[in-house]
N, C-alpha and C positions, 0 to 999 in steps of 0.2 A: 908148757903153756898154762896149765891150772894153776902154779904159782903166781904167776900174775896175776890171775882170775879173785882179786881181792882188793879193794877199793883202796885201804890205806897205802899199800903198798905200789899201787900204780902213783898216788898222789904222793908219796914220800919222793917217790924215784924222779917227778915233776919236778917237787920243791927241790929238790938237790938242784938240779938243772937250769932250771928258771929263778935262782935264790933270791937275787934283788927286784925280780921284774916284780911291777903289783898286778896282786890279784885279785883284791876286791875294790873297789873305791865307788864314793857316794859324796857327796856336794852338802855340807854343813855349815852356815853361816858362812855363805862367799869363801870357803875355802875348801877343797879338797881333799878330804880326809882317806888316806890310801893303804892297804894293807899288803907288804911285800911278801911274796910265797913262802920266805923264810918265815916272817912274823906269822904269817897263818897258818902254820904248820906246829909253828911252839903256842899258839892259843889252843890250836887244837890238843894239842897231849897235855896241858894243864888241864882243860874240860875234861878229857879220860881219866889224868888223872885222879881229877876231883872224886870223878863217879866211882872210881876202885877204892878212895882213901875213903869215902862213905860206905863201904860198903855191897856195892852193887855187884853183883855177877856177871859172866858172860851167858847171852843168851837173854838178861832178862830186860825188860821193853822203857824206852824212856821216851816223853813227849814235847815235838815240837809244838806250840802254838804261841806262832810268830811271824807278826807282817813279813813281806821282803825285806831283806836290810844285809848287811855283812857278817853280823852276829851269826846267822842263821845258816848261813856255809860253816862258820866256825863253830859250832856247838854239834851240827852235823858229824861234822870230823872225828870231832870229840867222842860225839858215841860210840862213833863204828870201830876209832880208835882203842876202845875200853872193853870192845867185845857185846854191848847191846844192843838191840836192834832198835831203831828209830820210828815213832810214832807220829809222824805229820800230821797236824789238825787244821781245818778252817778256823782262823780269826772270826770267821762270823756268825759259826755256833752258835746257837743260845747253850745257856750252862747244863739243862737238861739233855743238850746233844753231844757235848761234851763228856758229862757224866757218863752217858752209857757205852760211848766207846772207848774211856778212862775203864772203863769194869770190865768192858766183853776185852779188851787187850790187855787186862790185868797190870799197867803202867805204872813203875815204881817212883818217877822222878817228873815232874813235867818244867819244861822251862817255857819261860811265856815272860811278856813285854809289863812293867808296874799296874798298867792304865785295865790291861788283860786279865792280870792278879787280882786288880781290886776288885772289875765288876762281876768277873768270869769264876775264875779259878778259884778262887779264897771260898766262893760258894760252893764250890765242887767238892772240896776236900777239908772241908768244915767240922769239925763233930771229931775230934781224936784221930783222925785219918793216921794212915801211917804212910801217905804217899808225899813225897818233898817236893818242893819246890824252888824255884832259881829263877830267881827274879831281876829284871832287868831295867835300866832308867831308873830304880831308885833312888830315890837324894838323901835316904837316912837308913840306919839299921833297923832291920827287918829284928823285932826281939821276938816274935813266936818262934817258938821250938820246929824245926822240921822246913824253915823258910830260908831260904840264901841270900846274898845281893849276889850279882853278878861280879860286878867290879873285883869283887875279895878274891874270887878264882885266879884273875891274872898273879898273883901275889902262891899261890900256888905251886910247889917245885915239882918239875915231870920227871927230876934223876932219879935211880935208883926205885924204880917201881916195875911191879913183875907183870909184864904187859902178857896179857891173854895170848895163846896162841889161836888166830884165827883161818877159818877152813874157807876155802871156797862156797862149800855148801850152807854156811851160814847163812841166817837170818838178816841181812840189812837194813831193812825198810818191810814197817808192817802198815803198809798204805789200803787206807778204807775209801771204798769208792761211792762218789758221792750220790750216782746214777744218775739215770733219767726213767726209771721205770719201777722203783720202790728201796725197799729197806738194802743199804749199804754193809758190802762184806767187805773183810779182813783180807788183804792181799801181800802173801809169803814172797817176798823177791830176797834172792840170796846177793853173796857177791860175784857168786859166780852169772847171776841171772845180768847184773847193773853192768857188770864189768866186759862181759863179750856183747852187749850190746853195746856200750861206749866203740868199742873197737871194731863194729863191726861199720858203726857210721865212721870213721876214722878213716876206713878203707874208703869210703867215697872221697876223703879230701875236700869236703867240705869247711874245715876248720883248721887254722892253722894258730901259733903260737902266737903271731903278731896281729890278730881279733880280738874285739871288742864287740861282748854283747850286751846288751841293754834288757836287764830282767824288770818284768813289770808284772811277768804274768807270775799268781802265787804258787810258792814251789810244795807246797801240799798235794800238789796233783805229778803225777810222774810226767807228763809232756814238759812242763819249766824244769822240774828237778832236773831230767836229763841231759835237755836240749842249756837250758841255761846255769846249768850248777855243775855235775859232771863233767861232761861234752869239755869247755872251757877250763877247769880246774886242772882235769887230768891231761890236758893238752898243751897247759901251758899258757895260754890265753886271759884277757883281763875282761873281770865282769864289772860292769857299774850299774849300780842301782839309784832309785828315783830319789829326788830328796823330799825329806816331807813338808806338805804341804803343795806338791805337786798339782798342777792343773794338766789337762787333757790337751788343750790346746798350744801346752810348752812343749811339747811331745820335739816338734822338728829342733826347738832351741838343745833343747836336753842332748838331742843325738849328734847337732853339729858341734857345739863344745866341748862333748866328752871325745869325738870321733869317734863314735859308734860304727863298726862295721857290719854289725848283723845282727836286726831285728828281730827277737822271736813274738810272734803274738796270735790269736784268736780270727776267723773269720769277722767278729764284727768289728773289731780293731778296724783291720783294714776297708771294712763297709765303709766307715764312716771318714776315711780317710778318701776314699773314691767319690762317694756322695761330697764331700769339699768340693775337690778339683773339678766334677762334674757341675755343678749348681753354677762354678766361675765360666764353664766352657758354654753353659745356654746362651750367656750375654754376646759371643763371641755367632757372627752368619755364619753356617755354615759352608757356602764356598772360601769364605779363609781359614779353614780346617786345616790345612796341610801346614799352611806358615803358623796358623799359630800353636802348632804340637811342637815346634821349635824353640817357641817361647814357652810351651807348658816344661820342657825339657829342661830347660837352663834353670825354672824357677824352680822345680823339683828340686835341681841337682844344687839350689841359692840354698832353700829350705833347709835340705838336709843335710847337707856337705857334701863331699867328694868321696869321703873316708867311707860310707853306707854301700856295702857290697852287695846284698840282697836280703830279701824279707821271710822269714819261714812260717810257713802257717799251719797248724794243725789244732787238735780239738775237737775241730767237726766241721763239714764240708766247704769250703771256699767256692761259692760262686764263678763260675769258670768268667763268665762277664769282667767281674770285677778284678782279676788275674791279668785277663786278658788286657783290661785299659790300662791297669797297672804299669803292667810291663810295657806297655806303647809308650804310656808316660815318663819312661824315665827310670823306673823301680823295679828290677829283676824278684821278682819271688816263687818263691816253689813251697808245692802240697804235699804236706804225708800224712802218716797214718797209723794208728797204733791203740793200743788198750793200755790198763796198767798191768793188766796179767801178764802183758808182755815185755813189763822192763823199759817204754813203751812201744817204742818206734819196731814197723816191721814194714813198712815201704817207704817210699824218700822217691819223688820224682828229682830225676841229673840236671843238674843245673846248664847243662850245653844242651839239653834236649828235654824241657817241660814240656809235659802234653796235658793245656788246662781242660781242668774237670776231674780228671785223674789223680787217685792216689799217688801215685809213684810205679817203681816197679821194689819188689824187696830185697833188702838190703842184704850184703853181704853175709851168708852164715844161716840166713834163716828161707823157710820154705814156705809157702801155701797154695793151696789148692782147694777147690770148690766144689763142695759136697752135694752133690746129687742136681746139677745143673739142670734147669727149667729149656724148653729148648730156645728162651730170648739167652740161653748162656750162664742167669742169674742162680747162685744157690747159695748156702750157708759158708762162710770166708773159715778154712781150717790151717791152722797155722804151726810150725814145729822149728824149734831151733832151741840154742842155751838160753835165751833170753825169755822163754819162760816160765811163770812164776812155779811156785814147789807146791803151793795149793792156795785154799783158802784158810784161814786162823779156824782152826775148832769146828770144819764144816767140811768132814770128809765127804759125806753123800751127796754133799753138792760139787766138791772137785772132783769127785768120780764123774759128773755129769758132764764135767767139761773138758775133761784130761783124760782121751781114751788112747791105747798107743803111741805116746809120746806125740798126738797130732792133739790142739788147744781148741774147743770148738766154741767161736767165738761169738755167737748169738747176730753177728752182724752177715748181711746180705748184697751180693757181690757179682761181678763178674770178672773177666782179664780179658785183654782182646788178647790181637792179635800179634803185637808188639813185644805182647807179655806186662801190661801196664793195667793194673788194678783199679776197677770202679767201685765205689760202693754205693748202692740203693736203700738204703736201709738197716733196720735193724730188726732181725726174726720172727722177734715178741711185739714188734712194732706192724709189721707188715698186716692190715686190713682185706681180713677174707670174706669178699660180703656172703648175700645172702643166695646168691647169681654164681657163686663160685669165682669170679674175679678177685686178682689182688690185687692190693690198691699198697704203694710205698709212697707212705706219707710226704717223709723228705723230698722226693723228687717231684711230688705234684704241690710242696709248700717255696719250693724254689721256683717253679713256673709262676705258681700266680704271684710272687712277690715280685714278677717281670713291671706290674703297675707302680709307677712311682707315689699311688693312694695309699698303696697297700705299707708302712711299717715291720708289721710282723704278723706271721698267720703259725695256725696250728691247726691240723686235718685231723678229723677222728672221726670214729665210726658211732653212727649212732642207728639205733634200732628202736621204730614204732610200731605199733600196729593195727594193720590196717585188715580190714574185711575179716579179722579173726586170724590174720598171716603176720609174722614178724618181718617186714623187710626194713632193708640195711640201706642207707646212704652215707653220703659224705656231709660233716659239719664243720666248718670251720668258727674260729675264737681268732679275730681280726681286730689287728690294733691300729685304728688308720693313723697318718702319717698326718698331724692337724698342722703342721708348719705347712707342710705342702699345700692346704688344702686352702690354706689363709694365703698363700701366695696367689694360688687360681680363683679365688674369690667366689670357690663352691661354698653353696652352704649347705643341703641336702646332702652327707657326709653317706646316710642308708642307699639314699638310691645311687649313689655315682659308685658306690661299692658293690653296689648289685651290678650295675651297669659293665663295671671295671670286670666280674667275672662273667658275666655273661657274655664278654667280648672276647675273655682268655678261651674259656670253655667250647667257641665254637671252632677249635684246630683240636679237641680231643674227643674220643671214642664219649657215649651218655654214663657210660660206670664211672667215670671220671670226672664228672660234672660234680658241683658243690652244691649240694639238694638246700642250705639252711646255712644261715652263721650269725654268729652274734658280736657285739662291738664293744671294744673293752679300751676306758683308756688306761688302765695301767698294762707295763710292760710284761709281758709273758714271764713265769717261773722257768728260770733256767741254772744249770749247772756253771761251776764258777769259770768254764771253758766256751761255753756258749751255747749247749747242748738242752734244749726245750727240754724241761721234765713233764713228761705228754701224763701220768697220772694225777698231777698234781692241778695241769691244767684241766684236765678230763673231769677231777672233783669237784674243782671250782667252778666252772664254766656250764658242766652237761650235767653230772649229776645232782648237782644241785640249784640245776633250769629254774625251778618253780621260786626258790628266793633269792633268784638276781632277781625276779619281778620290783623287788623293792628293797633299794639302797642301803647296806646300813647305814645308821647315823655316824658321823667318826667323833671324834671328841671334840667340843668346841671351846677353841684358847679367847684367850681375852677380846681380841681384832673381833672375831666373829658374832661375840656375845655384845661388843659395842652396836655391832651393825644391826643383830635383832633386836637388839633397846628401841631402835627408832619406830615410831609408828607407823609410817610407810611402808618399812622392811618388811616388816608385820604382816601386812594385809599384803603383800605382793607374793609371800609365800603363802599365804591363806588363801587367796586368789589363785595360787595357780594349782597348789592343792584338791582346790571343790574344783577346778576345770578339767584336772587331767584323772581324779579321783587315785593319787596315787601319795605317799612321803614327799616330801618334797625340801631337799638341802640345798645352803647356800654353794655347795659344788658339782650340783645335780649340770649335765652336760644337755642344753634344751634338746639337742636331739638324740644324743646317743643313749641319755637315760632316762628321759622323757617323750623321746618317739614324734617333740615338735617338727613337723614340715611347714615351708615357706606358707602354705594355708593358714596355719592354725595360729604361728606368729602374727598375724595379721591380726586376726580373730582378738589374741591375748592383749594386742597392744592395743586394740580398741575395745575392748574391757579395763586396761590399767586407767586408761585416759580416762573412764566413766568413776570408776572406782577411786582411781585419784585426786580429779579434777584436772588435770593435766594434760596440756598439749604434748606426747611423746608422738617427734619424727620418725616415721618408719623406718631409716637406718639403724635406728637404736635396737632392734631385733636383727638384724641383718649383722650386723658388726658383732653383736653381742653371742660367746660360747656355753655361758652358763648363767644360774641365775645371780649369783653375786656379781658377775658381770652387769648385767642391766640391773640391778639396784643400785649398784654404783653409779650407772649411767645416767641414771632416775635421780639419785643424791645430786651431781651437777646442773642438771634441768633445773630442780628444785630452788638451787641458790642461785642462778640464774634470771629467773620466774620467776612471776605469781601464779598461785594455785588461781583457777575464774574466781569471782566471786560468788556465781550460782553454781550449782551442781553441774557436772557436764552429763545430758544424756546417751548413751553409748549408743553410737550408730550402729545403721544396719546395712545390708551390704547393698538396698537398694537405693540408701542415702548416697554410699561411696561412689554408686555408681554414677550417679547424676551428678556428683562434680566435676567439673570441668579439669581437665587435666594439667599439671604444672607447665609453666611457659617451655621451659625445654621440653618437654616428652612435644607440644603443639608445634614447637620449631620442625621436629620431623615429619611433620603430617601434611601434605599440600592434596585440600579439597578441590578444589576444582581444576583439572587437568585443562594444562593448554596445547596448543598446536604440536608442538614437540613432538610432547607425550604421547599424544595418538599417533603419530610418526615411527615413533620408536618404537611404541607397543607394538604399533599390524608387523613393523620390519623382526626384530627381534621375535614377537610371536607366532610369526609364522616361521622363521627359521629352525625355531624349537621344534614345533611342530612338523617341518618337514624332513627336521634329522630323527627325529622320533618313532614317522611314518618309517623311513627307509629302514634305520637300522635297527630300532627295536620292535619295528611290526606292529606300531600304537594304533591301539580300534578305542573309539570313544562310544560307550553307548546311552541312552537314556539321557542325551545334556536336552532334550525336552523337559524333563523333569525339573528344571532352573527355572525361579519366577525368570520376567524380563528386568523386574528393579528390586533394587536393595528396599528394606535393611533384612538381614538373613546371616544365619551363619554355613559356610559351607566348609564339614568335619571329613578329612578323609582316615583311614589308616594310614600308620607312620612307622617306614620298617628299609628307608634310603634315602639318601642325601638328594635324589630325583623326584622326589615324591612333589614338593613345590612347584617345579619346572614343568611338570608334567600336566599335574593339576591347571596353572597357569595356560598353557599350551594348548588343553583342552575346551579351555572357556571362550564361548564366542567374543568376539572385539570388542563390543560395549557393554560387555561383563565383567570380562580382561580389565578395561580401563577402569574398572568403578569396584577391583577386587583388590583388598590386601592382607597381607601375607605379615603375620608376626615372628619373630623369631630371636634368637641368642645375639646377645652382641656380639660376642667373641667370633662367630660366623659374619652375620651381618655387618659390621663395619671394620671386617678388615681389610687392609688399605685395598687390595684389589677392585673390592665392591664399593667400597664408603661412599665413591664421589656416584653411584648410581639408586641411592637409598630411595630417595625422594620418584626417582624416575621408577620405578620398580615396583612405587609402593610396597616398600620394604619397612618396618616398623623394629629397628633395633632396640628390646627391653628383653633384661635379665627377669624373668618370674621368677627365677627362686632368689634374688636377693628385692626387686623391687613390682612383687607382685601386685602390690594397690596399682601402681602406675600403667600396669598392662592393661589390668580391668578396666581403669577409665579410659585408658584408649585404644581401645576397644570398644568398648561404650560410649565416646562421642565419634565414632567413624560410624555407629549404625545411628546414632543419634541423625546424621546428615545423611541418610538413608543409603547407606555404602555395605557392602559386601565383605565379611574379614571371613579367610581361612584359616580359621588353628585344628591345632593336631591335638584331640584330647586325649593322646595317650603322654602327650608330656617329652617323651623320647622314645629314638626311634627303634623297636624293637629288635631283637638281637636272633629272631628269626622270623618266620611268615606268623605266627600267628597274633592275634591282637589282643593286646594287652588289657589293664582295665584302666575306662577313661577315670582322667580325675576330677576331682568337684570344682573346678575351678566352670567350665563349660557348663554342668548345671546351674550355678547361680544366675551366669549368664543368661542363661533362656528363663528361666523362672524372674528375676526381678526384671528384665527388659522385656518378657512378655513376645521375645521374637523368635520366629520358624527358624529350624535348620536341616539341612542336606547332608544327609550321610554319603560318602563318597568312597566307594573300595576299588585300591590301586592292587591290581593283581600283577604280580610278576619284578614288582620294584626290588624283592627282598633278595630277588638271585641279581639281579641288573647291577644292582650298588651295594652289599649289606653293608654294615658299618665298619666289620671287618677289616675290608678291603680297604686297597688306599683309590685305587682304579673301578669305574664302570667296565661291564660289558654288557654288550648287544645280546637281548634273551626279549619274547615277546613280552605288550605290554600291554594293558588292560583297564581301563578308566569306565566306571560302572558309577553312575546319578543315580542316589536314591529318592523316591518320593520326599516329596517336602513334609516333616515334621511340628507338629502343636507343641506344646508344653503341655494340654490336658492327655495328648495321645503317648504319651513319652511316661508321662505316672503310671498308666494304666500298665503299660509293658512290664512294669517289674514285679515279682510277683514273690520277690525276696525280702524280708522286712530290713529297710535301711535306717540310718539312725535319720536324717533328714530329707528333705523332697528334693536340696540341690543334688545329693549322691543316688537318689532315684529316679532322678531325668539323666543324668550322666551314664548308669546301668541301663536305663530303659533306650539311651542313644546308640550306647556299644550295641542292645539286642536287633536294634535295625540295620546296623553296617553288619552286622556276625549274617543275616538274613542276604545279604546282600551277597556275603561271602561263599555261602550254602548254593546260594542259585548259581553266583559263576562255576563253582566246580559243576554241580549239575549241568550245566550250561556246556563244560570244557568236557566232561567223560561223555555228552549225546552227540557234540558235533565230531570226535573220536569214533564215536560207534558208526555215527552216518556217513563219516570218511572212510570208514573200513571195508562198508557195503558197500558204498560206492566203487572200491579197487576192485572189490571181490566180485562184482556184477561185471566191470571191462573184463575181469579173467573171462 
């Protein structure tokens, strides 16, 4: 068996066998450019040969750095051919990274692509070097000394050349690994390491002679080298690679053309393959779910052909979800699992029996078992078999550390059920041990909260403050929301509906597991070229260096940009928003993500622009707009549009906005004076409310004395269930009822069920966070006609009992209209309905009138210094419902005590 255990020698035995089939092919200028297993078998020992007529030894190290392409199997061959071992690099190095694992592998030869030469490599080995070079795509002779073309090697004769004898235990591949957790080492895989792992997935019959795989992923990392370079060559099989120039979205054409049978690719491959098909299935009701996976079927199976056998995923963990819809849709795929220490693969879920979430179980030849199991089952993943590695390059004390009786101890965290089917949790060095003694596995709580379709991408890490003189430890996340999404639902408040999105995941997990902080980033997370978060890199960028994300750097600004600040308007809009927000301020600054704008303050800024500009800017123009070059742009079409006034315009105030009369449509949904109907409906409908209320939730209304008899007033409850209105509503006598309205989401409020009852309801459907002027004002002409309006100044409805902090939207109201308000605490709504839930249930419920409230008595209450008097009447509102709060429990633990004496007195 150890004769075979040598790569050229399984692939010669191939090429004999397979002689005319092709083995490589790739799409160049509408024609098919194909390499037959004989042809790549004689490129290959021209390449060795080359290396042995220059000079080269066996044993000593030569460099690929080389996109995917055909060359790259053939140049491969070639080395292992000639007895050296193989230096895979990233393309995407800079030349300083480059250079240092050109030095620490001591690499005598590197081959690499013209365009890679010029910018890359020619800097690398500059200066006398004595390291060569083999150059590729060149179109003219290379005249420096020690430089090759490529093309000249075919011309090369492989007769008569004294071919190395090569051992099993050889060196094949000195693969550097790129991490996720610091500085990259050197990894020894012999042939004997490549070669029984080839054969050991072989024994599963996954591949056969007559596949086609489709490499995409870069073969510098051992998961493609094997699954799509190996795996295929030494079986016989045809690889086809992308053509250049390639787009993302050819993807399906590419695989039906070539008859691609099997996929190899990356967790977010397939992400963004599922998010497609998903995005097209929301358009579709879901009661025609059934027929139409019938159609999602056919058009999967249009998409990609017939020829697509299944998808392989590895890298780093596959969301079982997106597995799962996968394969409902039409696309069989399976997960495995592997390191490069290991040659890589060491589990492989069967493809007659995936179990998604799961690794696999391991594959034929190799062992593991789990080191010192936690009693959830979870311990460190130890692994043993030929596959591997011999160590690391020039780093015994650290292969001592991971290579202890032939068992590989692989820093990653695990369990097996019961099947014998491998999960993994994490990763050792990853795993967050707070300060509580709890550990927290990042991976598994960054895949729960990515359950939100807001969420893009998140990264969990441990951060440590401290407080009273104590260091304690929480969870922070580095969140990149999803802004396509976010423009689709026409949120604008991007902070709080991400607050909101976790505090909704967070109420089905233990409080160690809760997300204490996070920050919002729109570039995409630092990742491995497999998909694998590099959590230090984020951790530097993000947490350690907290205090200057405070302020943007500047990036460099191209011509486009430097036109735009030419203008004098631009000018003062960045000046302007500069002295406002007291912060940098770039044409790519994100209004809310890197300026902290909410739907308040945009209000604010665009009634400053208009004073500062002269200019009528409609308040969509904030609303619509993501950043500032955005609404400058916006501002540039008003402009040519326009005329600036001819006098200055002075910038209003909020108690000018509020005395305008509201736009004809916001007035279409407002009917002041109730007719016959309406009273009809109200006593019918409100007393029904009420007497499902009584019965099944136990509803005691106290203190509705406390309610003038006539509007205008505002009556503020807590906001923490979808029953909080109905309740509120329910509790108010009948000619309060009729003369009270309820503002709220559109998205809720006119959808079709309710629409046709708005008007009867007194129901007032406005977005505040995209068309916040418009609530104000009406809101402001319903107390102008001395009417009663409910809002919830916490904005949204809390994600558990306690009460949140109101926003200034409510202050300005009471301070420029000069009108009382009613705090109102709904006890018990929070367990009846949370947000959670999809369903109510029946739990007691509690309706508490607070005394009627001043605006002079509202200042007085706060005793915290705010920046404005609207955010110290909105603090000093919250302290009278919090008072409100105080008494009911008081209230709830003495009629407790008096019912307990009372039993204990019958005894």
């Amino acid at each position: 068996m150890t004769e075979e255990l040598i790569i050229t020698k399984l692939f010669s035995n191939t090429a004999s066998k397979f002689a005319e089939k092709p083995s490589l092919q790739i799409k160049k200028d509408s024609r098919w450019l194909r390499f037959s297993y004989k042809e790549l078998e004689a490129l290959s020992l021209k390449v060795g040969a080359f290396l042995l007529r220059e000079g080269f030894k066996k044993g000593e190290r030569s460099a690929i750095i080389l996109e995917n392409r055909p060359e790259w199997a053939i140049i491969y061959l070639g080395i292992v051919y000639a007895g050296l071992a193989c230096v895979p690099l990233d393309p995407e190095f800079c030349p300083e990274e480059i250079k240092n694992l050109i030095e620490d592998s001591g690499t005598k030869v590197i081959f690499s692509s013209y365009d890679l030469f010029v910018n890359k490599i020619k800097l690398v080995i500059a200066g006398g070097s004595l390291i060569k070079s083999v150059v590729l795509d060149a179109d003219r002779a290379l005249e420096d000394e020690g430089f090759y073309n490529f093309s000249d090697i075919k011309n090369i004769p492989s007769e008569n050349i004294s071919w190395p004898v090569i051992l099993p235990q050889d060196i094949a591949s000195l693969i550097y690994t790129s991490g996720t957790t610091g500085k990259p080492k050197g990894v020894m895989l012999t042939h004997k390491n490549i070669c029984s792992n080839f054969l050991s997935i072989k024994e599963l019959e996954m591949c056969f002679s007559s596949d086609n795989f489709l490499s995409m992923l870069p073969l510098h990392h051992t998961y493609p080298f094997m699954v799509n370079l190996i795996m295929p060559l030494l079986t016989g099989a045809t690889i086809t690679y992308l053509p250049s120039g390639f787009r993302p979205q050819e993807l399906s054409q590419v695989i039906k053309e070539a008859q691609v049978t099997i996929l190899v690719g990356v967790p977010q491959l397939f992400s963004l393959l599922h998010a497609g098909i998903s995005e097209k299935l929301k358009r579709i009701p879901r009661f025609l779910m059934p027929l139409a996976l019938i159609f999602i079927r056919r058009k999967v199976s249009k998409n990609f052909g017939t020829a697509l056998r299944y998808l392989a995923s590895g890298g780093a963990r596959l969301e079982p979800k997106i597995a799962r819809d996968l394969t409902k849709w039409g696309l069989k795929i399976s997960e495995g699992y592997g390191l490069t220490e290991t040659s890589p693969i060491v589990t492989f879920n069967p493809l007659k029996k995936v179990k998604f979430g799961s690794a696999g179980k391991p594959i034929p030849g190799v062992q593991i078992r789990i080191l010192n199991p936690q009693s959830s089952g979870i311990g460190q993943i130890l692994i043993k078999g030929p596959n591997v590695m011999k160590g690391y390059f020039k780093q015994p004390e650290l292969t001592a550390e991971v290579l202890k009786d032939d068992w590989f101890y692989s820093g990653d965290l695990g369990y097996i059920d019961k099947d014998g089917y491998l999960f993994i949790t994490g990763r050792e060095k990853e795993v967050i041990v707070l300060s509580s003694g709890k550990n927290i596995y990042p991976k598994e709580l960054e895949e729960y909260y990515s359950q939100s379709p807001y969420i893009k991408e998140i990264c969990v890490l441990q951060k440590s403050e401290e407080r009273f003189g104590h260091l304690i430890d929480s969870l922070f996340a580095v969140i990149v929301p999803d802004m396509e999404y976010f423009q689709q639902k026409n949120v604008m408040n991007i902070r709080a509906k991400i607050r909101w999105e976790l505090e909704n995941l967070a109420k089905n997990l233990p409080g160690y597991r809760h997300i204490m902080g996070f920050t919002l980033t729109k570039e995409a997370l630092a990742r491995t070229a497999l998909g694998k978060i590099k959590r230090y890199e984020v951790r530097e960028k993000y947490l350690e260096a907290m205090p200057a994300l405070q302020e943007i750097e500047e990036p460099g600004l191209s011509e486009e940009d430097r036109r735009i600040l030419s203008q004098d308007f631009a000018r003062k809009i960045i000046e302007y928003f500069s002295e406002q927000l007291k912060k940098p301020i770039y044409l790519d600054s994100h209004l809310e993500m890197d300026l902290g704008i909410d739907s308040l303050t945009r209000v604010e800024l665009g009634l400053g622009l208009e004073a500062l500009l002269s200019l009528k800017i409609p308040d969509e123009v904030f609303y619509d707009m993501s950043t500032v070059r955005d609404v400058i742009m916006r501002i540039q079409e008003i402009i040519k549009k326009t005329k600036p006034y001819a006098a200055a315009v002075i910038q209003k105030s909020w108690g000018e906005i509020l005395r305008e009369e509201p736009r004809e449509e916001i007035l279409q949904k407002i009917r002041i004076k109730p007719r016959t109907i309406d009273w009809v409906l109200t006593y019918i409908f409100r007393s029904s409310f009420k007497f499902m209320f009584k019965i099944f939730w136990l509803l005691r209304i106290k203190a509705v004395g406390n309610l003038p008899k006539d509007g205008p007033y505002l009556i503020c409850p807590n906001h923490a269930s979808f029953l909080d209105g109905f309740v509120v509503s329910s509790s108010l006598p009948l000619k309060l009822a009729i003369n009270t309205y309820f503002v709220g989401f559109s998205y809720i409020f006119e959808y079709p069920l309710f629409k046709w009852a708005l008007k009867l309801a007194r129901l007032l459907p406005i977005d505040p966070d995209i068309n916040l002027t418009d609530a104000m004002q009406a809101v402001s002409f319903l107390l102008f006609h001395k009417k009663i309006v409910c809002i919830f100044p916490e904005g949204l409805r809390s994600v558990d009992e306690k009460v949140k902090e109101f926003k200034k939207g409510v202050g300005i109201l009471i301070k420029e209209l000069d009108i009382p308000v009613v705090p109102v605490y709904i006890k018990g709504s929070h367990q009846s309905w949370p947000r959670t839930s999809l369903l109510p249930k029946p739990c007691p419920l509690k309706v508490i009138f607070g005394k009627l409230c001043l605006k002079k008595e509202l200042l007085k209450q706060t005793k915290e210094a705010m920046r404005d008097d609207y955010e110290a009447i909105a603090q000093g509102l919250r302290e009278e419902l919090l008072k409100l709060v105080k008494d009911a429990n008081l209230s709830s633990h003495r009629e407790k005590y008096e019912s307990e004496i009372e039993n204990y007195n019958d005894i």
